[in-house]
C-alpha positions as CSV (number, residue, x, y, z in Angstrom):
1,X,-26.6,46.8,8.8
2,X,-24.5,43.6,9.9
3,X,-27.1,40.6,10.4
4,X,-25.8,39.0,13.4
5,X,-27.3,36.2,15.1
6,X,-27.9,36.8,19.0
7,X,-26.2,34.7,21.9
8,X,-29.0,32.6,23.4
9,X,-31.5,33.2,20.8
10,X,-32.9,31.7,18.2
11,X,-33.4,34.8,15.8
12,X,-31.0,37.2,13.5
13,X,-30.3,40.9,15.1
14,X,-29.4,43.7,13.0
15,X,-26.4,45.5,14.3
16,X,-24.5,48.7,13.6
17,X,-21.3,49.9,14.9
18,X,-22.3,52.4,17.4
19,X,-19.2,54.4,16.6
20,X,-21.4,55.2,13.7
21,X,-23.8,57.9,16.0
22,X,-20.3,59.4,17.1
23,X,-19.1,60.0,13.3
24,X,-22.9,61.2,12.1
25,X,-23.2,63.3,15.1
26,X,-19.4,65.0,14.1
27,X,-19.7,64.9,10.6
28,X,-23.5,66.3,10.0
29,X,-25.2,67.5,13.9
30,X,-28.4,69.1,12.1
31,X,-29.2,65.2,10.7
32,X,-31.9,63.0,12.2
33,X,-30.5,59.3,11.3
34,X,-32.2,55.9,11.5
35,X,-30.6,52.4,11.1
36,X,-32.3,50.6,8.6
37,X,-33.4,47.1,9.2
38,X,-32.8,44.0,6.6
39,X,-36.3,43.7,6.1
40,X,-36.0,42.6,1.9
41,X,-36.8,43.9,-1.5
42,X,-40.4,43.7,-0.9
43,X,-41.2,46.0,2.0
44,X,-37.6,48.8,2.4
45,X,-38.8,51.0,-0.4
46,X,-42.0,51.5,2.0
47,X,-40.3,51.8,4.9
48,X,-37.9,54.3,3.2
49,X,-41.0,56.5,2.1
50,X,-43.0,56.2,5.1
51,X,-39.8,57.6,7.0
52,X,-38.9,59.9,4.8
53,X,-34.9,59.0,4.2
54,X,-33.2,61.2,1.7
55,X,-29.6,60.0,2.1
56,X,-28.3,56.8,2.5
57,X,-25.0,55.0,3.8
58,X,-24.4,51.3,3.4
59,X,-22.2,50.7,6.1
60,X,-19.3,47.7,6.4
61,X,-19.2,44.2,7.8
62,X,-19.6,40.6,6.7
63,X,-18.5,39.7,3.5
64,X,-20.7,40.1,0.4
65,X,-22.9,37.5,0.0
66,X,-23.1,36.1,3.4
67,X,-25.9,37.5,4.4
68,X,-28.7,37.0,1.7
69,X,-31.3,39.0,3.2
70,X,-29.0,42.1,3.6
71,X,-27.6,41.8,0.2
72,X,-31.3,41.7,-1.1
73,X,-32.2,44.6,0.9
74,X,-29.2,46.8,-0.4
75,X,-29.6,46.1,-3.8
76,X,-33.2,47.4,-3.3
77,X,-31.8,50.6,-1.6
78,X,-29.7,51.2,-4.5
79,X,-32.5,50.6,-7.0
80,X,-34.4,52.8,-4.9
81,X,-32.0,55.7,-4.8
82,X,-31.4,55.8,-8.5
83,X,-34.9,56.2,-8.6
84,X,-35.5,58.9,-6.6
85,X,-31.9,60.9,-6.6
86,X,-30.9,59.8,-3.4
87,X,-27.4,60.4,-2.5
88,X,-25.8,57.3,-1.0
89,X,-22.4,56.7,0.4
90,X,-21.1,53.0,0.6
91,X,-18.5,52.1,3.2
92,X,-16.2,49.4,2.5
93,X,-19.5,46.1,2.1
94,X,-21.1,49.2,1.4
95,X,-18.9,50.3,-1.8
96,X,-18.7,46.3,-2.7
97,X,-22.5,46.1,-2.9
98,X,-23.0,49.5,-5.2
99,X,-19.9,47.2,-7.7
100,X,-21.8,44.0,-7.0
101,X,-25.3,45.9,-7.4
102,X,-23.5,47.3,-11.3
103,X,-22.7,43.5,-11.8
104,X,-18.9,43.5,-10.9
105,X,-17.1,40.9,-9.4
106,X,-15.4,41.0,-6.0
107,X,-11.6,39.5,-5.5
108,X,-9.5,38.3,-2.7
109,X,-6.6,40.6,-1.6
110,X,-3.7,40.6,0.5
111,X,-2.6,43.3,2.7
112,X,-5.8,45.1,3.4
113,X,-7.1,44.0,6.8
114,X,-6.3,46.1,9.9
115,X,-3.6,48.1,8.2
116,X,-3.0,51.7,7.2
117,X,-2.2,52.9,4.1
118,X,-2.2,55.8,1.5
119,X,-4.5,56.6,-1.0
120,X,-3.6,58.1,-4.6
121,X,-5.7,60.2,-6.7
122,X,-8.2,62.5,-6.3
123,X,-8.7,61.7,-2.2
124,X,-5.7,61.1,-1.4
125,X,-4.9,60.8,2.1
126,X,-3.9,58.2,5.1
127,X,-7.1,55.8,5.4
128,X,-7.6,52.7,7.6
129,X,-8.3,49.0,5.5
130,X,-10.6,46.2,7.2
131,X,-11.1,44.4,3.7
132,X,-10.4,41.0,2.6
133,X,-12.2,41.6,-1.1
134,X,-11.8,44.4,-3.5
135,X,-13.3,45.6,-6.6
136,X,-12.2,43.3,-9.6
137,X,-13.2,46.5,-11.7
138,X,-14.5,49.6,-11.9
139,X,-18.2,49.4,-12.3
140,X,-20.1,50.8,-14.9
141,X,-21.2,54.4,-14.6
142,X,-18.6,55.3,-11.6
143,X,-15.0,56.5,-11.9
144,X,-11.8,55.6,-9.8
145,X,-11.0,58.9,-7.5
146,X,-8.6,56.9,-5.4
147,X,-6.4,53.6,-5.0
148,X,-4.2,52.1,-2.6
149,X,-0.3,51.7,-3.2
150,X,-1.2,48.2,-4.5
151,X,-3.7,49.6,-7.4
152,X,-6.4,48.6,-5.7
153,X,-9.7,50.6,-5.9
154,X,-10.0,52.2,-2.9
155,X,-12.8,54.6,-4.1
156,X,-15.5,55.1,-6.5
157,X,-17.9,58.2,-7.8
158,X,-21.0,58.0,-9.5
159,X,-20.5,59.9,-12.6
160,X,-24.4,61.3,-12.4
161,X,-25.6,60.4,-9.3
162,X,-24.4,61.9,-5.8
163,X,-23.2,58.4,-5.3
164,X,-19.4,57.4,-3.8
165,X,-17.5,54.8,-2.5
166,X,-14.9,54.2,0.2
167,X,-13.4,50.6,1.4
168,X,-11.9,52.5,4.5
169,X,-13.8,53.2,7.1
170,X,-14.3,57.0,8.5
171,X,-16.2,56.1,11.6
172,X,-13.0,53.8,12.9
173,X,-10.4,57.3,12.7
174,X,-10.0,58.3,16.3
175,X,-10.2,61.1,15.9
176,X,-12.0,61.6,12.8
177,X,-10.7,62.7,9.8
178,X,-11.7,65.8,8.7
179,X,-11.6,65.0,5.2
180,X,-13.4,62.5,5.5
181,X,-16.5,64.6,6.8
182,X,-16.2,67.4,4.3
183,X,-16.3,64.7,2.1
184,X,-19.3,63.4,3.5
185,X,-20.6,66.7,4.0
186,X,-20.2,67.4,0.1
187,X,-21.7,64.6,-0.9
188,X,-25.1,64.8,1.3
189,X,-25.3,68.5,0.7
């Protein structure tokens, strides 16, 4: 989640969308779904098995590397759900952290914040773009499925694990997309 810091206090406050409950509550009603706290590499794989959490989304929000604590307690995650099969979905920061997490670099673009525009290849539809940063590759181990008109990535698949990617963001679509749940449907089957 986005590590804000709180109006009057003296303390960082995890935040989520909550457009997010709307989209999880569409897209997959039988799920039970918990936010999951920046709490570091040292204590989320724990807090993962205590609660029992068998799929994963990295949501959006602040800019890679902003936030150290979040980015250390993502790249846990994702060592975490390699481990143990997890399927994960990363949402725009999301999708930059799995690159980031596989040791690629993220680069400035133009044209991709609060726009609209239409993907090519194998998910190709009308998304929403909130991104300043993009992929400056594909990482290792994932393939391309979709870019934007530009060539930039748009969106990644793990070629082994139930793993994917998407810079646009499903839970902003009023309403939302319904390829954007099956997709998510498929993918946390």
């Amino acid at each position: 989640m986005r590590i804000l810091q709180a109006e009057g206090y003296d303390e960082p406050r995890d935040a989520l969308a909550s457009v997010w409950a709307s989209f999880l509550n569409t897209a997959l009603p039988e799920a039970i779904w918990m936010p999951l706290p920046n709490i570091g590499r040292d204590s989320i794989k724990a807090y993962c098995e205590q609660w029992g959490i068998n799929r994963l989304i990295l949501s959006g929000g602040e800019d890679f590397g902003l936030s150290p604590m979040r980015d250390e307690t993502e790249h846990q995650l994702l060592v975490w759900a390699a481990e143990c099969k997890i399927p994960v979905l990363g949402v725009c920061r999301g999708m930059q952290m799995m690159a980031a997490h596989k040791g690629v670099s993220l680069k400035l673009v133009n044209g991709h914040v609060r726009k609209r525009h239409t993907l090519h290849g194998s998910l190709a539809h009308e998304v929403n773009s909130y991104h300043r940063y993009s992929l400056a590759e594909c990482p290792q181990d994932f393939v391309v499925t979709a870019q934007a008109e530009d060539g930039e990535i748009e969106a990644i698949k793990h070629s082994a694990l139930q793993w994917e990617g998407w810079m646009w963001h499903p839970e902003r679509e009023t309403p939302f997309n319904p390829i954007d749940i099956d997709r998510l449907k498929a993918l946390f089957k």
